[in-house]
C-alpha positions as CSV (number, residue, x, y, z in Angstrom):
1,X,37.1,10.6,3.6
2,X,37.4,8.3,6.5
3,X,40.6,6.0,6.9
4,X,38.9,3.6,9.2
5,X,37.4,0.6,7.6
6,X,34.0,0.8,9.5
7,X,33.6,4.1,9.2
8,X,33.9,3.8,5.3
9,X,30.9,1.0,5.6
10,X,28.8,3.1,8.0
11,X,29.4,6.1,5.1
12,X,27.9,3.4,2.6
13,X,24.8,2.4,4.2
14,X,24.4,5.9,5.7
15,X,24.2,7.2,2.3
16,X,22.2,4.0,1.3
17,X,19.6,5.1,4.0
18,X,19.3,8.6,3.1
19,X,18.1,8.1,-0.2
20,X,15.2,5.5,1.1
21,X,14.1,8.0,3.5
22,X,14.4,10.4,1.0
23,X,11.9,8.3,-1.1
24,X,9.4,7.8,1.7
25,X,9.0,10.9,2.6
26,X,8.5,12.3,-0.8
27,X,5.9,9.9,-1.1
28,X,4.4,10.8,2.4
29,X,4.2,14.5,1.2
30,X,2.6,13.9,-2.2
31,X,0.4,11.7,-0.9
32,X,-1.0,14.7,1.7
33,X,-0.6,17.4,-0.9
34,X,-3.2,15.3,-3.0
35,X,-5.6,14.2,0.0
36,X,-6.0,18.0,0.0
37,X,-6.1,19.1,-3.0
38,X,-8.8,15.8,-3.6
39,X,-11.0,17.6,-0.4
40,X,-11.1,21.1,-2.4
41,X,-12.1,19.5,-5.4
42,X,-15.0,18.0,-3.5
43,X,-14.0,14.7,-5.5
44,X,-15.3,11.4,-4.9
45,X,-12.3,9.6,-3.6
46,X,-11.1,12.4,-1.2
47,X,-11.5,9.7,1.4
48,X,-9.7,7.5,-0.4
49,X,-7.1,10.0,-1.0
50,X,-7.3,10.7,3.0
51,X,-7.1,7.4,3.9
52,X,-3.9,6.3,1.4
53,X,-2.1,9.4,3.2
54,X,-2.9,8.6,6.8
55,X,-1.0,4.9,5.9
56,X,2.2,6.1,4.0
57,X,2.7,8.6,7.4
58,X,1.9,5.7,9.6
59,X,4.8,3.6,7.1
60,X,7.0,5.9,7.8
61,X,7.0,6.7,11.2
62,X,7.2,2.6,11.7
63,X,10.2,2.8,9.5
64,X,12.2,5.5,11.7
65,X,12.2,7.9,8.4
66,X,10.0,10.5,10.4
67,X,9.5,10.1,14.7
68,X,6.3,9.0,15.5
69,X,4.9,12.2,17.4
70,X,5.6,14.0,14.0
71,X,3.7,11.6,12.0
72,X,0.8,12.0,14.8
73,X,1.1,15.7,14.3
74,X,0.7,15.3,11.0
75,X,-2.2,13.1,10.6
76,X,-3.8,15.7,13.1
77,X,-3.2,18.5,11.1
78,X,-4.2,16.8,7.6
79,X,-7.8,15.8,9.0
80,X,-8.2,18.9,10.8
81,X,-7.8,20.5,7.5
82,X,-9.9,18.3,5.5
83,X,-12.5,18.7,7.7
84,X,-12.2,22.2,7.3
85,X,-12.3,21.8,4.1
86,X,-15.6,19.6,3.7
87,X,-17.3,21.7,5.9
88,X,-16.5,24.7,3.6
89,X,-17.9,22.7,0.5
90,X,-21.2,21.3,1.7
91,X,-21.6,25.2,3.5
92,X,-23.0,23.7,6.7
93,X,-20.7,25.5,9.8
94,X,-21.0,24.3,13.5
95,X,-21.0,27.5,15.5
96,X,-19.8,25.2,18.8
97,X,-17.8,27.1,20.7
């Protein structure tokens, strides 16, 4: 435990902090893991689901929780995979090369 009275504050909101960013990026993952499991499904408000993701990334990387390369990255990778995805469901591949 630190003995220095500013220390003992920055310990507080440190720990204060950790547990908000550990909410928002809880809710940044669950709301990707159902954008893609909404594209498999083929369900109607996969864009929806898409969309709702793409925002709580873009919240957090505005927030500091997450830099905002990685929540770039992120988006990236999530449409390149329910792209995939989409084209996999309606069975229509581009053979562009």
């Amino acid at each position: 435990m630190a003995n220095i009275k500013s220390q003992i504050k920055r310990n507080r909101q440190n720990e204060r902090n950790r547990l908000r960013n550990k909410g928002v990026r809880s809710e940044a993952r669950t709301r990707i893991k159902t954008a893609v499991q909404a594209a498999e499904a083929g369900a109607e408000d996969a864009g929806v689901a898409l969309r709702t993701a793409v925002r709580r990334l873009d919240k957090a990387a505005a927030r500091g929780v997450i830099h905002p390369n990685q929540a770039s990255n992120r988006k990236s990778r999530l449409m390149r995979r329910v792209a995939k995805l989409g084209q996999a469901g309606t069975g229509s591949g581009s053979t562009s090369g």
